[in-house]
C-alpha distance (Angstrom), angle and dihedral (degrees) to the residues before:
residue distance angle dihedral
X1 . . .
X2 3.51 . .
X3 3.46 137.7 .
X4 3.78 148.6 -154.3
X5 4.04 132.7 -137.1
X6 4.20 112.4 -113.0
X7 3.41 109.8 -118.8
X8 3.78 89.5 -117.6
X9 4.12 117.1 151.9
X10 3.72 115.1 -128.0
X11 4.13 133.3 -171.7
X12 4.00 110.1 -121.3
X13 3.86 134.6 -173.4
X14 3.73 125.5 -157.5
X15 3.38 108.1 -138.4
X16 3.85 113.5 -140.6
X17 3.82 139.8 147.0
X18 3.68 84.0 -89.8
X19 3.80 96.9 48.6
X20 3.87 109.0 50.6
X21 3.76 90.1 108.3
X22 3.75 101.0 46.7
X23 3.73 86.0 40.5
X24 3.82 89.6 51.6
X25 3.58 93.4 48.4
X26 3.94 94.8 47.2
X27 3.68 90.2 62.7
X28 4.06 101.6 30.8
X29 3.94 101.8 30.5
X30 3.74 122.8 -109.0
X31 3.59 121.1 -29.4
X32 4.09 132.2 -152.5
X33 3.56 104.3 -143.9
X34 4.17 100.0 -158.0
X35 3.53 92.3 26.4
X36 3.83 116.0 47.6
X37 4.11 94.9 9.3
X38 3.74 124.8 44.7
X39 3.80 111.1 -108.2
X40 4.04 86.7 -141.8
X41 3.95 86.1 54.9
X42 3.58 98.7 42.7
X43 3.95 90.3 60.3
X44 3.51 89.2 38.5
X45 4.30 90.5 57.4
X46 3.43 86.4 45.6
X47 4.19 95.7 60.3
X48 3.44 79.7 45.9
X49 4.10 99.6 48.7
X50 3.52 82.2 41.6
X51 4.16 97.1 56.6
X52 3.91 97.5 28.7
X53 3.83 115.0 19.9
X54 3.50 141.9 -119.1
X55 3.73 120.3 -52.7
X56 4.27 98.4 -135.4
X57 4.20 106.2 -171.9
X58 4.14 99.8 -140.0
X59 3.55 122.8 -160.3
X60 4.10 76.0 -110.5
X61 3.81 95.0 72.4
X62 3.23 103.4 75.7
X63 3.90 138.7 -133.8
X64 4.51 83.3 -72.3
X65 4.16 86.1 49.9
X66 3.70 86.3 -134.2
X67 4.18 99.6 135.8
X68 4.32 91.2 69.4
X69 3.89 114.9 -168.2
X70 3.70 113.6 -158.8
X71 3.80 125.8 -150.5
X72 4.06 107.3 -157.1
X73 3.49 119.9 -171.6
X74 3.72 113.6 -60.3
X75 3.49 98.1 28.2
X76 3.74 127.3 111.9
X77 3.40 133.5 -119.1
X78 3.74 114.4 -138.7
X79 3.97 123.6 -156.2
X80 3.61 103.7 -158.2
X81 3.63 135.6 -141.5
X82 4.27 91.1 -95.6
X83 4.03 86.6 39.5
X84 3.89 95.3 -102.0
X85 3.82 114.0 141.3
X86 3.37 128.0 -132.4
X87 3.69 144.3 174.9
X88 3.98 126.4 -115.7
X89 3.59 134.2 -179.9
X90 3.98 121.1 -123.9
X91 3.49 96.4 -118.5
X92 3.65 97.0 52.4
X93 3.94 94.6 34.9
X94 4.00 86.4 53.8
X95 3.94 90.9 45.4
X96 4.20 88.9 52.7
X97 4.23 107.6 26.5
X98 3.87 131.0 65.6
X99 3.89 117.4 -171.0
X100 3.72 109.3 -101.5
X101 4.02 112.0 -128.6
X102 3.43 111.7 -142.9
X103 4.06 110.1 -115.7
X104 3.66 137.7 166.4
X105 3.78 112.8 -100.6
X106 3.71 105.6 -121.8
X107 3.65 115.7 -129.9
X108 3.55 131.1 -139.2
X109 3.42 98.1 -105.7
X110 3.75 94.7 43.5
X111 4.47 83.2 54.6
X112 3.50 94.6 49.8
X113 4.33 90.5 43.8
X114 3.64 84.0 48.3
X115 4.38 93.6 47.9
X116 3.97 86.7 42.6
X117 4.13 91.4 64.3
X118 3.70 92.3 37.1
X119 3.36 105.5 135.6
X120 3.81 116.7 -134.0
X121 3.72 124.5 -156.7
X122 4.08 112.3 -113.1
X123 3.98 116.4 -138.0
X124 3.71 109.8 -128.5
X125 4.63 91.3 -125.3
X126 4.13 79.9 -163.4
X127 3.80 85.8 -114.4
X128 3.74 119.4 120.9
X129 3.21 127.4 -146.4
């Protein structure tokens, strides 16, 4: 059988060299580097980010943590739609994801304003008048 994707919107990080910290933070929660993390050790898990990847816990790894995913640089880090995290390859994220725009939901007054002042095209019955 086959199958097709849900239209479902999901948050996403691209993680880069530049990134590691918002990356962190989007699956931890906001970090104070200086205060709560030692600013030696932060630029030391960087190098290591950097050389090895990102260890991303999945809802695959278990309550021992033994199945490890790891983002490396370029990947993405998906939030999915029961807040798991997951990594994803650019390739494969590009092939499946569009950027969401944001846009004001119309409602269904606003629709049926918007119908009311449609303007429809009058046939010319050859009769003037």
């Amino acid at each position: 059988m086959k199958y097709r994707k849900k239209p479902v919107v999901i948050q996403a990080v691209q993680l880069t060299a530049a990134t590691i910290k918002q990356a962190y933070e989007f699956m931890h929660g906001p970090q104070e580097i200086g205060r709560g993390m030692d600013l030696e050790k932060w630029d030391e898990y960087c190098d290591i980010v950097a050389a090895k990847g990102m260890n991303v816990t999945t809802l695959e790894d278990g309550p021992d943590g033994r199945a490890k995913h790891v983002a490396t640089l370029g990947d993405w880090i998906i939030k999915g739609v029961h807040g798991e995290f997951y990594p994803c390859k650019p390739d494969i994220f590009a092939a499946t994801y569009d950027a969401v725009h944001q846009y004001k939901q119309e409602t269904r007054q606003e629709a049926h304003r918007r119908e009311a002042w449609r303007v429809v095209p009058v046939i010319n019955s050859g009769k003037s008048g």
